[in-house]
PQR file of N, CA, C, O and H, with PARSE charges and radii, in Angstrom:
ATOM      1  N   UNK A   1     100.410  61.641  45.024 -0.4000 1.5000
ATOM      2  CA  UNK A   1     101.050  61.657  46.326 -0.0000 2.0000
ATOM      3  C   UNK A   1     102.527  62.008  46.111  0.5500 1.7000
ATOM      4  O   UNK A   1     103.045  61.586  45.077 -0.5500 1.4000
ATOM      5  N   UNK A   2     103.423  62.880  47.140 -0.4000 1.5000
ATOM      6  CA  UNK A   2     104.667  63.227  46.814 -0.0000 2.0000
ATOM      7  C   UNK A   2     105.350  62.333  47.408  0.5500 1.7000
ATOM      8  O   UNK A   2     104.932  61.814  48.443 -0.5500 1.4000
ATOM      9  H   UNK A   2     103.003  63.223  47.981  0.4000 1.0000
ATOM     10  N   UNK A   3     106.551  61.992  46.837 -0.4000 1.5000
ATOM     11  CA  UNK A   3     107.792  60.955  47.146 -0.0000 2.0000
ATOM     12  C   UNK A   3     107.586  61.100  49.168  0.5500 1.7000
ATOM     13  O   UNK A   3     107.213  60.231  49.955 -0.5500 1.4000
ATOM     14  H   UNK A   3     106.890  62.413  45.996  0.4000 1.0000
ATOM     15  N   UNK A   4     107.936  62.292  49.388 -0.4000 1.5000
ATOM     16  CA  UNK A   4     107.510  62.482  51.201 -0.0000 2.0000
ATOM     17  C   UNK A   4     106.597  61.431  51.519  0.5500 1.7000
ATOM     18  O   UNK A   4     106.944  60.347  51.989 -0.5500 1.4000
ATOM     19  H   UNK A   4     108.239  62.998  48.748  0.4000 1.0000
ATOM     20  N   UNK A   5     104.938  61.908  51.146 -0.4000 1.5000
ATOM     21  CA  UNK A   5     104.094  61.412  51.874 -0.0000 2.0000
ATOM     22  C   UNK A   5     103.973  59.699  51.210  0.5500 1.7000
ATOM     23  O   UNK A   5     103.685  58.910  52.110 -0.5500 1.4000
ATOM     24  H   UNK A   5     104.656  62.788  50.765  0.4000 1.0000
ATOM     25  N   UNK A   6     104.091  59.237  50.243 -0.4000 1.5000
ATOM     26  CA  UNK A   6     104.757  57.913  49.909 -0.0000 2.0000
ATOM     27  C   UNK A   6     105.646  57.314  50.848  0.5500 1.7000
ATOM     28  O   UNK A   6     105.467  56.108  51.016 -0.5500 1.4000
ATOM     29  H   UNK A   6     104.325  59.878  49.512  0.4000 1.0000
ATOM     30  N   UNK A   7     106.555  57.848  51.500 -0.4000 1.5000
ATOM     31  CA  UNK A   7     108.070  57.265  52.123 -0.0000 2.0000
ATOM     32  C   UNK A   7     107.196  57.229  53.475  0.5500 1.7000
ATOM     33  O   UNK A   7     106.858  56.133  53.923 -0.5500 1.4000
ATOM     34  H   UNK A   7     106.700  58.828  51.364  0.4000 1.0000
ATOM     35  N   UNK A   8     106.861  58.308  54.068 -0.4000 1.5000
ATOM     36  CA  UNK A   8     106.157  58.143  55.177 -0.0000 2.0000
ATOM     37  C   UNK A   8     104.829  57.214  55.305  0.5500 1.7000
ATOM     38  O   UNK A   8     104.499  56.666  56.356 -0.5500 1.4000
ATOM     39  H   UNK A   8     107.136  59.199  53.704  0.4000 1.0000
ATOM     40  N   UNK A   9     104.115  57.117  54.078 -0.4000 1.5000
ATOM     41  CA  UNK A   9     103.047  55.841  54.326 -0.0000 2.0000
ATOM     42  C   UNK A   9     103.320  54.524  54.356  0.5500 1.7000
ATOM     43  O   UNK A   9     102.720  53.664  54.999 -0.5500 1.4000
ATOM     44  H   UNK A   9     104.383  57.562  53.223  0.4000 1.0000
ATOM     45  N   UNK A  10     104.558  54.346  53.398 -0.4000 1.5000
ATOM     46  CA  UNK A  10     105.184  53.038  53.470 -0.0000 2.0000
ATOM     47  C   UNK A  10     105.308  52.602  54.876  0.5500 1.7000
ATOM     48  O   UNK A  10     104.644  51.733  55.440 -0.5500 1.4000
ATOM     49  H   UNK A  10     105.047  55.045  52.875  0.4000 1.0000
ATOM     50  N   UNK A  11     106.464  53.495  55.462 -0.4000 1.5000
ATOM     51  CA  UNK A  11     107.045  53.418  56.963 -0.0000 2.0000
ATOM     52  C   UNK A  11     105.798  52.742  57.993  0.5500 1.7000
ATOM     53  O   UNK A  11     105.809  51.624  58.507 -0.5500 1.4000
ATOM     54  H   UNK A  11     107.003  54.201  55.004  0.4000 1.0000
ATOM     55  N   UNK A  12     104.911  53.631  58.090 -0.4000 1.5000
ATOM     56  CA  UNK A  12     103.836  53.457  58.698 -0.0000 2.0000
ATOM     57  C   UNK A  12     103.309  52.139  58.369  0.5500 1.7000
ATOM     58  O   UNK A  12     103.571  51.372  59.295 -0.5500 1.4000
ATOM     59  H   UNK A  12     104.903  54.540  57.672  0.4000 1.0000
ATOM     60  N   UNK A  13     102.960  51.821  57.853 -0.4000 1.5000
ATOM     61  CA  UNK A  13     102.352  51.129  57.158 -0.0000 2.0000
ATOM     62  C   UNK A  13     103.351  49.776  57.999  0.5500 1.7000
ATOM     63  O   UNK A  13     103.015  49.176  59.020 -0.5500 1.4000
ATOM     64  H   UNK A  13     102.747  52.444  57.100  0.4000 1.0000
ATOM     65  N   UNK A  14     104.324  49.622  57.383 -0.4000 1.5000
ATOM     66  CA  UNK A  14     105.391  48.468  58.408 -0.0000 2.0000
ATOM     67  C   UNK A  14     105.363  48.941  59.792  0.5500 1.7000
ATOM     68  O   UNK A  14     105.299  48.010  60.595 -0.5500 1.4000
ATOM     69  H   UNK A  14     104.597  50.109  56.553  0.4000 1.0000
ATOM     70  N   UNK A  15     105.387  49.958  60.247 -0.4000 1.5000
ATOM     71  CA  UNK A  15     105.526  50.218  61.953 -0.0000 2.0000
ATOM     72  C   UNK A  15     104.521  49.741  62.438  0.5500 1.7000
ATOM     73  O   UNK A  15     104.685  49.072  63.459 -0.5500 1.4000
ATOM     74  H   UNK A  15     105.438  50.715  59.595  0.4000 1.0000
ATOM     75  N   UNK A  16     103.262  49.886  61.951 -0.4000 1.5000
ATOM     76  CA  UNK A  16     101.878  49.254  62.467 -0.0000 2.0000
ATOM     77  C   UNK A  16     101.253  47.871  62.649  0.5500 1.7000
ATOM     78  O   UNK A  16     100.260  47.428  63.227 -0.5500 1.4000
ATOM     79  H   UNK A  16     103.129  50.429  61.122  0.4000 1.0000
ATOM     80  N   UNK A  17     102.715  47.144  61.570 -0.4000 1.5000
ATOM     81  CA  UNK A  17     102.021  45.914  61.072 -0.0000 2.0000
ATOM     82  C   UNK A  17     101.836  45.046  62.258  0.5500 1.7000
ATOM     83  O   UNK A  17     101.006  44.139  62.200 -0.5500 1.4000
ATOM     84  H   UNK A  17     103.521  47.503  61.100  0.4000 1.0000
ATOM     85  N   UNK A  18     102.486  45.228  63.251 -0.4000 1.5000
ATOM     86  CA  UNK A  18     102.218  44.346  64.685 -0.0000 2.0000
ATOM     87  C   UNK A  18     101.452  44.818  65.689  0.5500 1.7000
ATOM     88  O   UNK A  18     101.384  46.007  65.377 -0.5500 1.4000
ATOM     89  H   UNK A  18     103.161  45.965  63.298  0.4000 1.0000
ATOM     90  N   UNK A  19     100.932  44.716  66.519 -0.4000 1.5000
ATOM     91  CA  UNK A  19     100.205  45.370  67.747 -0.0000 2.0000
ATOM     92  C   UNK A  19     101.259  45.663  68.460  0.5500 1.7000
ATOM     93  O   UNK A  19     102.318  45.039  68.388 -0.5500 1.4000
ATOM     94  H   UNK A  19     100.988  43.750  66.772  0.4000 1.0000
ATOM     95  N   UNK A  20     101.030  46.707  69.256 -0.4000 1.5000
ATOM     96  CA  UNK A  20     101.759  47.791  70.014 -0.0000 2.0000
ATOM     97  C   UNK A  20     103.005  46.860  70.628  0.5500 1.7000
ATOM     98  O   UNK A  20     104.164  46.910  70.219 -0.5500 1.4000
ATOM     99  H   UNK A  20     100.170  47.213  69.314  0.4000 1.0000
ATOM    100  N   UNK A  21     102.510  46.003  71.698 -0.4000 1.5000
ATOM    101  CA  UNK A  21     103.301  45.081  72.086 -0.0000 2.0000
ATOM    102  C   UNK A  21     104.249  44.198  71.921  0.5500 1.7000
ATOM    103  O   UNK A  21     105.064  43.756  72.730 -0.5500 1.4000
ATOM    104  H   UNK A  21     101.568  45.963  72.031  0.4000 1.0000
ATOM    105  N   UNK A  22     104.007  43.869  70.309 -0.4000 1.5000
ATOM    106  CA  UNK A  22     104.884  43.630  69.292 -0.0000 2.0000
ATOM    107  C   UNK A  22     106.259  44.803  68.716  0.5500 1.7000
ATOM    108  O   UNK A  22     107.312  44.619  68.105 -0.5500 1.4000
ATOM    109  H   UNK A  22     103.344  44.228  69.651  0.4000 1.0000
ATOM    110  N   UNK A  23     105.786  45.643  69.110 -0.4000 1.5000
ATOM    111  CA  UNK A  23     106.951  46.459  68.390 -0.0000 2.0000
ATOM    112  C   UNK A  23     107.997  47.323  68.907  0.5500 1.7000
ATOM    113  O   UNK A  23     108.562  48.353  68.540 -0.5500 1.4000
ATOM    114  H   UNK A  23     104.931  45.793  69.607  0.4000 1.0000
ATOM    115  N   UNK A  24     108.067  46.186  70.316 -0.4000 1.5000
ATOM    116  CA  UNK A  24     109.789  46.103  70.579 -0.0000 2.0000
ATOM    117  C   UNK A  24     110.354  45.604  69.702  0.5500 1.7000
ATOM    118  O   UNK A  24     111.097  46.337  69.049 -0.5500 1.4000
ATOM    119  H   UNK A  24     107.608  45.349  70.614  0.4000 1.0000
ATOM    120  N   UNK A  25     110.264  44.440  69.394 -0.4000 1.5000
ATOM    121  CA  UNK A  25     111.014  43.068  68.637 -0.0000 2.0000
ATOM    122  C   UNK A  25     110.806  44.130  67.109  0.5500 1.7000
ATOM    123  O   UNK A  25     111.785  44.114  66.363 -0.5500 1.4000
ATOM    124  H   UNK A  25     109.661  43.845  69.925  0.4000 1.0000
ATOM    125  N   UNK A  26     109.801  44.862  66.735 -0.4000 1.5000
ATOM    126  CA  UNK A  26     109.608  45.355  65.451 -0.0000 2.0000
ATOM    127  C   UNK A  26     109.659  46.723  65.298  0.5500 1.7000
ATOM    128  O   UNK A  26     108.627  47.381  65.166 -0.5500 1.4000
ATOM    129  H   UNK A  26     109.006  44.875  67.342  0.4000 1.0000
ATOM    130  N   UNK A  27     110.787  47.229  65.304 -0.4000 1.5000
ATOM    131  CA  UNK A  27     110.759  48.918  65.472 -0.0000 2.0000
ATOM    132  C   UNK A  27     111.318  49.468  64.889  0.5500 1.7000
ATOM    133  O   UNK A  27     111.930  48.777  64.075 -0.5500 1.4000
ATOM    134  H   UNK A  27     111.626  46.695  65.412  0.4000 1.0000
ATOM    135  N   UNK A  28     111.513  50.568  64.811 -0.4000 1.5000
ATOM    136  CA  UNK A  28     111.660  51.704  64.169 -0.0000 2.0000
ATOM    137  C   UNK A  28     112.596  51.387  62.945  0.5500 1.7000
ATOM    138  O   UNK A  28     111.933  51.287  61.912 -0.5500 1.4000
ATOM    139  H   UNK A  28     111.016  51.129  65.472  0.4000 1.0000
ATOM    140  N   UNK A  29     113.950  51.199  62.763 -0.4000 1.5000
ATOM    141  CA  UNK A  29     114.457  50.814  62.165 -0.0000 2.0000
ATOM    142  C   UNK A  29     114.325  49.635  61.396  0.5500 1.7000
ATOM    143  O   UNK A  29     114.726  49.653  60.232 -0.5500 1.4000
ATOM    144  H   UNK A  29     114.488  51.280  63.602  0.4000 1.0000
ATOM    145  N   UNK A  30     113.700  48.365  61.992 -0.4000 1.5000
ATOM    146  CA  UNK A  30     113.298  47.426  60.955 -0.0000 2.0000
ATOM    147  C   UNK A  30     112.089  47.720  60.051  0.5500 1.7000
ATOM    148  O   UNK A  30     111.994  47.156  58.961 -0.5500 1.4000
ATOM    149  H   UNK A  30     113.375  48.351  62.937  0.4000 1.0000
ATOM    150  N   UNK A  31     111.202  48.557  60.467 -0.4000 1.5000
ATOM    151  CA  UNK A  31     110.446  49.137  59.333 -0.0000 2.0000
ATOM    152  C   UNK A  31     110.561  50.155  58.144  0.5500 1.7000
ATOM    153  O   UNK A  31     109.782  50.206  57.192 -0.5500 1.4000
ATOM    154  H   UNK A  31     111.279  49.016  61.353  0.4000 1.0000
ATOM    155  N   UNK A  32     111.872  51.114  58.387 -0.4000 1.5000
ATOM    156  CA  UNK A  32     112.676  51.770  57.607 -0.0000 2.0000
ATOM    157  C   UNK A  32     113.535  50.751  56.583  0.5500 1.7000
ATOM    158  O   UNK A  32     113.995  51.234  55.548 -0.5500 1.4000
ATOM    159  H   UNK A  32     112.505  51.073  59.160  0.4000 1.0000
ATOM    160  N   UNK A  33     113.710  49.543  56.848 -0.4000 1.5000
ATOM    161  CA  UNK A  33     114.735  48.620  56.438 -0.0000 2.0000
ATOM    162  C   UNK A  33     113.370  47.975  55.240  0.5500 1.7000
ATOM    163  O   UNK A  33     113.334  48.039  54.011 -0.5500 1.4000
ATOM    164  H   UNK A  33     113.337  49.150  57.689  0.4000 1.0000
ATOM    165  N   UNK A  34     112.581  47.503  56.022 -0.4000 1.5000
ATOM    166  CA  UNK A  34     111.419  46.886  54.999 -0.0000 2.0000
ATOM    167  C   UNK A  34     110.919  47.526  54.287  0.5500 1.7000
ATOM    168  O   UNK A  34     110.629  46.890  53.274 -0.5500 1.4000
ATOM    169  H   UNK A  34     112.611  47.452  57.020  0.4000 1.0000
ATOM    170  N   UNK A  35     110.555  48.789  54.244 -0.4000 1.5000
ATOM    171  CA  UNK A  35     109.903  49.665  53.201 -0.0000 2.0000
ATOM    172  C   UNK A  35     111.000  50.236  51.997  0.5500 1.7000
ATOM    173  O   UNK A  35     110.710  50.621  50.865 -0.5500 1.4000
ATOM    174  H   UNK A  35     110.790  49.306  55.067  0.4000 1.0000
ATOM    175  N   UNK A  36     112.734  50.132  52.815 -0.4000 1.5000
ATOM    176  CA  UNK A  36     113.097  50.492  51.521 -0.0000 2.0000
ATOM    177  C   UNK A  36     113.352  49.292  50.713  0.5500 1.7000
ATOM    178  O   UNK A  36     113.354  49.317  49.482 -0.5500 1.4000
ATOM    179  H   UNK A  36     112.970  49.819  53.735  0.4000 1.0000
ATOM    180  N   UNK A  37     113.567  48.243  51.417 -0.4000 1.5000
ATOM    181  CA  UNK A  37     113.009  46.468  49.906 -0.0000 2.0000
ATOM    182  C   UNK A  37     112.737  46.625  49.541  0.5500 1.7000
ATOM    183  O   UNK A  37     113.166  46.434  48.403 -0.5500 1.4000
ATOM    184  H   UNK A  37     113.566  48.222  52.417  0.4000 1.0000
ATOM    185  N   UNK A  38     111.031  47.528  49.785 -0.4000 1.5000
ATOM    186  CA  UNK A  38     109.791  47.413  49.054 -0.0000 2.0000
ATOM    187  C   UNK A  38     110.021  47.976  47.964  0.5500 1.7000
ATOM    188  O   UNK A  38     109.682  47.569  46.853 -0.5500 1.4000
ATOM    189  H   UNK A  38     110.683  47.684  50.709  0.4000 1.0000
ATOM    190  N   UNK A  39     110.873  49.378  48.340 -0.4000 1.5000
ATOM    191  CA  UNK A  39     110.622  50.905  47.581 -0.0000 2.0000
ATOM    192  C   UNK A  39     112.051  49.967  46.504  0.5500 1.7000
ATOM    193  O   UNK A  39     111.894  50.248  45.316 -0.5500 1.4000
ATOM    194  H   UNK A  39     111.148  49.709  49.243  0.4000 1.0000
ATOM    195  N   UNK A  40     112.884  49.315  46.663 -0.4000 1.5000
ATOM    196  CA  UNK A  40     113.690  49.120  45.967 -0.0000 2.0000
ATOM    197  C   UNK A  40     113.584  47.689  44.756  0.5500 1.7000
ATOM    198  O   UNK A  40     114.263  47.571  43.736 -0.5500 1.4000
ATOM    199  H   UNK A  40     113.011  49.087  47.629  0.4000 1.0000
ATOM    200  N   UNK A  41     112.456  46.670  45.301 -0.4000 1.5000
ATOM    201  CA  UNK A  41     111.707  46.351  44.152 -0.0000 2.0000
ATOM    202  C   UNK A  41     110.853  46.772  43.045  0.5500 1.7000
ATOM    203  O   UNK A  41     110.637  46.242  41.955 -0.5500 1.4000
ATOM    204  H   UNK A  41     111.904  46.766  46.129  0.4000 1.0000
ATOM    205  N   UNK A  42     110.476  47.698  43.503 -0.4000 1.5000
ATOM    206  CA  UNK A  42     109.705  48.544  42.572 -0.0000 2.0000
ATOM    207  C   UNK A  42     110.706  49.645  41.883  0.5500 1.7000
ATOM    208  O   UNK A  42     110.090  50.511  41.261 -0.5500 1.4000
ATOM    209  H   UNK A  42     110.650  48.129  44.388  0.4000 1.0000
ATOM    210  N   UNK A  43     111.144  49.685  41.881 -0.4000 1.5000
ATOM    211  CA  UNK A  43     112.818  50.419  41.231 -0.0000 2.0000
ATOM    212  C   UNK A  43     113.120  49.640  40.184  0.5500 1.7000
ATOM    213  O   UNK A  43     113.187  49.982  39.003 -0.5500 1.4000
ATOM    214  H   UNK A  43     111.644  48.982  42.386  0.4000 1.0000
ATOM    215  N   UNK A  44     113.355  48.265  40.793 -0.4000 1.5000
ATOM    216  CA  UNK A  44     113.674  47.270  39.619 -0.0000 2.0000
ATOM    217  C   UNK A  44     112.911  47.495  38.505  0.5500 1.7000
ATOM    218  O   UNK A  44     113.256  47.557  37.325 -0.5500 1.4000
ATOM    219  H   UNK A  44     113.301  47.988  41.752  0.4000 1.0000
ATOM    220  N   UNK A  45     111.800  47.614  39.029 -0.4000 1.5000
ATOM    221  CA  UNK A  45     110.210  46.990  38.265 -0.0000 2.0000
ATOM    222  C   UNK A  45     109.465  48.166  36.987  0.5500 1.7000
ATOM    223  O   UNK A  45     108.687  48.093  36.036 -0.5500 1.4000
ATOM    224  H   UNK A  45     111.519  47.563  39.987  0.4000 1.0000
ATOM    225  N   UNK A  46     110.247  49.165  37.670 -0.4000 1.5000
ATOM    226  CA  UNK A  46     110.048  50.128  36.895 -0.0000 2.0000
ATOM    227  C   UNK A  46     110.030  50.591  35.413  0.5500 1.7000
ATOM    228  O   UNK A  46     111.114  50.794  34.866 -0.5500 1.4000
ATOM    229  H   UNK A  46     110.879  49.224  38.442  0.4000 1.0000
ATOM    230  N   UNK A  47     109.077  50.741  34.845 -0.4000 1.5000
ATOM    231  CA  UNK A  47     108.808  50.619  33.024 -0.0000 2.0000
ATOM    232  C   UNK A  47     109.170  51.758  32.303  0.5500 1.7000
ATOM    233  O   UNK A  47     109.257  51.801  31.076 -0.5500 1.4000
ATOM    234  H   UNK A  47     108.196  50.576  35.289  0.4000 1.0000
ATOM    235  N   UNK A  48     109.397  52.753  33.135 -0.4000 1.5000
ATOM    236  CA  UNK A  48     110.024  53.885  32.406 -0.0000 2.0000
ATOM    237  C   UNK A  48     110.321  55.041  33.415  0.5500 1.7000
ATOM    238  O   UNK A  48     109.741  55.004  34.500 -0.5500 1.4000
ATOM    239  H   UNK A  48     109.326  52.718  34.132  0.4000 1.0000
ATOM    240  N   UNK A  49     111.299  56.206  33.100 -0.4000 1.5000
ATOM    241  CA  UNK A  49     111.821  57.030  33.968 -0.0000 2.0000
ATOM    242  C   UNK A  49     110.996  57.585  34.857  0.5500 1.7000
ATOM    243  O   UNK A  49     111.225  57.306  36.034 -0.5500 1.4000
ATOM    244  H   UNK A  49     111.770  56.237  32.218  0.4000 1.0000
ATOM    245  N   UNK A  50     110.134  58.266  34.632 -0.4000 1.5000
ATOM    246  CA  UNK A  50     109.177  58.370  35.180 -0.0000 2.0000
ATOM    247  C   UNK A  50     108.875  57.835  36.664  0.5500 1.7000
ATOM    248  O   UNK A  50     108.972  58.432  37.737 -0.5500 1.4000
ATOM    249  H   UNK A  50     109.948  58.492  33.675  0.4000 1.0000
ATOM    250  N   UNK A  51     108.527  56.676  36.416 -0.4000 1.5000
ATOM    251  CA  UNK A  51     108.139  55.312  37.669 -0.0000 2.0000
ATOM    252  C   UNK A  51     109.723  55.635  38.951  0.5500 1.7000
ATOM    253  O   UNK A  51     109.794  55.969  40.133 -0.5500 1.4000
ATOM    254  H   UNK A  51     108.448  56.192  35.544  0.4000 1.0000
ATOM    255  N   UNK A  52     111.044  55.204  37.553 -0.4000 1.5000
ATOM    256  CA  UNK A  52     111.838  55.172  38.554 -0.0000 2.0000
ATOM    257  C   UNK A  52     112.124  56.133  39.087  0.5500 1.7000
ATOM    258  O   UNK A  52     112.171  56.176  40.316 -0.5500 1.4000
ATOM    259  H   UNK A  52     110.987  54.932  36.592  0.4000 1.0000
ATOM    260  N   UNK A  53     112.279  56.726  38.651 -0.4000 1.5000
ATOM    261  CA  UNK A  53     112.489  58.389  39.326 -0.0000 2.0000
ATOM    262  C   UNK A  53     111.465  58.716  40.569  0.5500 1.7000
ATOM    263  O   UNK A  53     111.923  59.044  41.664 -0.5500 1.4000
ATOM    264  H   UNK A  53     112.240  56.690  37.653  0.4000 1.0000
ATOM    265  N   UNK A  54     110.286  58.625  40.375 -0.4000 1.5000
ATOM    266  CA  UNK A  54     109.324  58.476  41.617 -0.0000 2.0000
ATOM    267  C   UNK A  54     109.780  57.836  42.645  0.5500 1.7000
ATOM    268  O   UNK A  54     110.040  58.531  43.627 -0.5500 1.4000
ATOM    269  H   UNK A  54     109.915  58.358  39.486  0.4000 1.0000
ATOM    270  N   UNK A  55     109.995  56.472  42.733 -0.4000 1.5000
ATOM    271  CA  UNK A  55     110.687  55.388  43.530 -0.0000 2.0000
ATOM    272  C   UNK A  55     112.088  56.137  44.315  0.5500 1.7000
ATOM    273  O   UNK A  55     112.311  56.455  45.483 -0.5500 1.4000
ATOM    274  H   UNK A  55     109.783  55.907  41.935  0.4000 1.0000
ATOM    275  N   UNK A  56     112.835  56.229  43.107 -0.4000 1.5000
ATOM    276  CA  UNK A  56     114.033  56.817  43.636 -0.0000 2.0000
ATOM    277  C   UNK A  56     114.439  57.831  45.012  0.5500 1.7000
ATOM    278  O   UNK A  56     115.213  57.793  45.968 -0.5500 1.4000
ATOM    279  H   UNK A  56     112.654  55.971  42.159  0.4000 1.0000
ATOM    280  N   UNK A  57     113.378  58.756  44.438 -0.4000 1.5000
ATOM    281  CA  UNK A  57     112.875  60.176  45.658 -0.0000 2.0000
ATOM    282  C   UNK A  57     112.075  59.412  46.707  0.5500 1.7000
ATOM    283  O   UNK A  57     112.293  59.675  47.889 -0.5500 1.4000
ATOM    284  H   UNK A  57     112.749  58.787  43.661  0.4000 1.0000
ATOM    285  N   UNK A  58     111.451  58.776  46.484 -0.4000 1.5000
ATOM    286  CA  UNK A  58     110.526  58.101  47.941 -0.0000 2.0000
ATOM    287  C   UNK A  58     111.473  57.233  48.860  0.5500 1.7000
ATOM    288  O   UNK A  58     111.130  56.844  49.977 -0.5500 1.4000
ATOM    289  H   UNK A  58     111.274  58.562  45.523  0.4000 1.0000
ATOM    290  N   UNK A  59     112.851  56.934  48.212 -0.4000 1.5000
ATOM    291  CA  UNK A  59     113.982  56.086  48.498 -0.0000 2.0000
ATOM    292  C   UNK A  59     114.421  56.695  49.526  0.5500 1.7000
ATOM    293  O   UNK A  59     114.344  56.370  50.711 -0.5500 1.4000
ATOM    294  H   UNK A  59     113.130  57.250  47.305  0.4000 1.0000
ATOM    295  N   UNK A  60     115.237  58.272  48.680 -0.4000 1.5000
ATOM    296  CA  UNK A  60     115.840  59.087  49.756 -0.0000 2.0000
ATOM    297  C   UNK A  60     114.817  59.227  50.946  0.5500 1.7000
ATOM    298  O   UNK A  60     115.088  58.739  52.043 -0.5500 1.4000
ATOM    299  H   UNK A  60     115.300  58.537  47.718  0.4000 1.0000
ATOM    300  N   UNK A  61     113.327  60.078  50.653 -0.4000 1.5000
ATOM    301  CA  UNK A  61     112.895  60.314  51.579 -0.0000 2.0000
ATOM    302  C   UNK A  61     112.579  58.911  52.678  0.5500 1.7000
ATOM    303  O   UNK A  61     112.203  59.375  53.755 -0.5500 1.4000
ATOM    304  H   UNK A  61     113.107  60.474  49.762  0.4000 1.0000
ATOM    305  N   UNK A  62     112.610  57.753  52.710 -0.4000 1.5000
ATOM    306  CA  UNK A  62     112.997  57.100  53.615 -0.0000 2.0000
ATOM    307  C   UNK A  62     113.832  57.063  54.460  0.5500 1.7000
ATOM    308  O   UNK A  62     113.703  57.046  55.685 -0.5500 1.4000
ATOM    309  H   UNK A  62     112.915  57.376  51.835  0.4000 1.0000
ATOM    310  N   UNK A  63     115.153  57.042  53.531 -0.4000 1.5000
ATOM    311  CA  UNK A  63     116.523  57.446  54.151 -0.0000 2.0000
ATOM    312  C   UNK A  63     116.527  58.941  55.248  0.5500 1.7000
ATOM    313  O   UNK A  63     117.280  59.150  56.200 -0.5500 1.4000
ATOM    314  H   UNK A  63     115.258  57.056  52.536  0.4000 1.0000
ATOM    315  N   UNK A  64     115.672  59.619  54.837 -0.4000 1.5000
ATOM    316  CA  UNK A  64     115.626  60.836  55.596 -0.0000 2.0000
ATOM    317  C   UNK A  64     115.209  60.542  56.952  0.5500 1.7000
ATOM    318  O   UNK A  64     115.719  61.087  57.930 -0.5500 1.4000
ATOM    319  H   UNK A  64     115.061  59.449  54.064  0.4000 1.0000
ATOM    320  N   UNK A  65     114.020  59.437  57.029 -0.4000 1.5000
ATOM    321  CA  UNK A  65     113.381  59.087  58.076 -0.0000 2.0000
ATOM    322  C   UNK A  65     114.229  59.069  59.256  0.5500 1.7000
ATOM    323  O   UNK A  65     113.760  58.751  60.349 -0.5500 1.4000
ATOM    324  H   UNK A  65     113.605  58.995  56.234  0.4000 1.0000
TER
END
């Protein structure tokens, strides 16, 4: 999967996590905010360049969001 479609499944993935009705209180921006935690623990976590470097690009492409 490319750093893009990674950054965008993350996103999704948090935008959905509530039912529709829910996601006033949970929108757009707080799911951009939670996925890059995510994307930025796994940065930490990372065992070799490789990993982080993946992470890194799925970072920006969040930020792009």
């Amino acid at each position: 999967m490319t750093p893009k479609e990674k950054a965008k499944e993350l996103f999704t993935k948090y935008y959905f996590l509530f039912p529709e009705k829910h996601r006033i209180d949970f929108g757009y921006k707080e799911s951009k905010q939670c996925a890059l935690i995510a994307v930025d623990e796994l940065i930490l976590d990372a065992y070799n360049n490789y990993y982080h470097n993946y992470w890194q690009e799925v970072k920006q492409e969040i930020e792009k969001l």
